[in-house]
C-alpha positions, 0 to 999 in steps of 0.5 A: 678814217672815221672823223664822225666823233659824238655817239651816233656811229657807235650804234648800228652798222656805220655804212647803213648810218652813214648812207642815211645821213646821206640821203637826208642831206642830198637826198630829201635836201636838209640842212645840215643843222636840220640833220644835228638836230634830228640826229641829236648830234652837232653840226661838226659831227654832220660835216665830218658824217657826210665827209667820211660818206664820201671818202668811203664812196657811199656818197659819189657826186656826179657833175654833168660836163654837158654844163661845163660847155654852155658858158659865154666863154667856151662858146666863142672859144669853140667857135674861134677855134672850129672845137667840138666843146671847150670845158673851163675850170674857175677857181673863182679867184684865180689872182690869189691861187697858186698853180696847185689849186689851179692845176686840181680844179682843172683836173676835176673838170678835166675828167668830168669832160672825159667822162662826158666824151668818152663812148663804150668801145673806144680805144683811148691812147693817153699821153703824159703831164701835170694835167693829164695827172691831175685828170687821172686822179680826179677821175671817179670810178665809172666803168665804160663797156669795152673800152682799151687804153694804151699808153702813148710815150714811153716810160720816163720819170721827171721830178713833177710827174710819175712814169708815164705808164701810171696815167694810162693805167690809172685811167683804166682802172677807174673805167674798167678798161683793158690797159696796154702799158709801152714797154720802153724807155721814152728816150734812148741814147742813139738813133740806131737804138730808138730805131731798133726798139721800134723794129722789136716784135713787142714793142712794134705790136704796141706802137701799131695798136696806137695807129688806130686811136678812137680818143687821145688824151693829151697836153701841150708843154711850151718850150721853156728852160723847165719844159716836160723834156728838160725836167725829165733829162731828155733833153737840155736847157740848150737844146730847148733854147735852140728850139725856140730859136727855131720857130718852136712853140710847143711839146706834144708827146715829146715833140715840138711843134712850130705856130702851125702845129707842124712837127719840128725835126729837132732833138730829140724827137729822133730818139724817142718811142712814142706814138706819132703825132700822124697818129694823134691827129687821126683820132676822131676824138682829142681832148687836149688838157692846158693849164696856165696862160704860159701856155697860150702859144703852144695851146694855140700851136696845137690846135691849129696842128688838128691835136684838140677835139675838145678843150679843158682848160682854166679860165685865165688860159681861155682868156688869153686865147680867146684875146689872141688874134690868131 
């Protein structure tokens, strides 16, 4: 939508004016008041120009993740841990953010850490969440060579995250990859079915191109009433509830997981269609994206469970982990 408003887009082709207010401003470095001026416009209709500039895609900014990692921070965290890089997002006023604002900035520097870890050739298997959603939708247009993404857990909608498959889908759209959607419902009624659909040519085909991941995207739920696998209906208050009592501490990829980072049997994991948590810890390449001190515990399971290369999260979760004494 042009937001522009003055006189200055009604003259001349709009992409070529809009590139050049661009490249006046990041590129010779004028203020956007030096700009008005030259343009003979207001400063607001400089703003909105280099709004539009970026809504259009003329104007992309790329931030580089190596940066992201050189802080006090993420290196005693990278150390106390044994992680290759640790990405943290500040809102530079954490007290007085919701979760939302959180949640967004964190998948801005999500994907720029995708983007910074991600090689040409990589067979990525991604998983499901708020996080992982966040990432997708902050990941800019940047197509990597060669590239196969395929999805982790099977389909299911809960009333915070949409189907599982948008997040593989949306990654490799945004890098050009091939896409390798699992055509199966996450959950199913019976074990006898779980089983079955496993055994199915299709969906075996699928679950075998999972065994041999260059890169996982993932997160990590805790075992809460409002827990990934309660808000989607699979499985019930009582049963997480159950879980903690047993010693579980997170849910990767519609697992639990105790403090050790070992998978506990417990329902529903015998009725679910996802990749194994074997197969998560084969990839060479994790990034497990946490968002939230609530989930210091399961974020501390699953690193010491080998499910994170590579750690994005925001700062009050880095905090919180880099106090434990684990």
């Amino acid at each position: 939508m042009n937001r522009s408003g003055g006189t200055f887009s009604k003259d001349g082709d709009r992409a070529t004016q809009l590139s050049n207010v661009a490249l006046l401003y990041y590129g010779e470095g004028l203020t956007q008041s030096e700009i008005a001026k030259r343009l003979q416009v207001s400063r607001v209709t400089v703003v909105n120009l280099l709004r539009d500039a970026r809504d259009e895609g003329i104007v992309e900014i790329h931030v580089s993740g190596r940066h992201l990692t050189e802080s006090s921070l993420s290196r005693d965290l990278r150390d106390k841990f044994g992680l290759e890089d640790v990405y943290i997002s500040d809102t530079f006023n954490s007290a007085e953010t919701d979760r939302a604002a959180v949640l967004r900035q964190l998948g801005r520097v999500a994907a720029t850490a995708f983007l910074n870890v991600v090689e040409p050739g990589d067979k990525i298997g991604v998983a499901w969440g708020e996080t992982v959603l966040a990432l997708c939708n902050a990941l800019p247009r940047a197509r990597v060579e060669g590239v196969e993404v395929s999805q982790l857990i099977g389909s299911m909608i809960s009333d915070r995250v949409p189907a599982s498959e948008t997040c593989a889908i949306q990654i490799a759209n945004q890098i050009g990859a091939r896409c390798f959607t699992l055509h199966a419902p996450a959950i199913v009624s019976t074990v006898d079915l779980a089983r079955a659909l496993r055994l199915e040519p299709t969906i075996a085909a699928q679950m075998n191109r999972l065994r041999a991941l260059d890169m996982v995207v993932s997160s990590i739920g805790n075992v809460s009433k409002d827990t990934h696998l309660v808000a989607a209906g699979m499985a019930t208050p009582g049963e997480a509830k159950a879980a903690e009592k047993a010693g579980a501490k997170g849910v990767i990829c519609c697992r639990y997981i105790d403090a050790q980072g070992q998978e506990c049997a417990l329902p529903p994991s015998d009725r679910v269609v996802t990749t194994s948590l074997k197969n998560l810890r084969a990839a060479r390449k994790i990034m497990l994206v946490v968002c939230g001190e609530d989930r210091a515990d399961a974020t501390r399971a699953a690193i010491a469970g080998g499910f994170a290369t590579h750690l994005c999260v925001d700062r009050g979760l880095a905090a919180a982990l880099l106090q434990s004494n684990s």
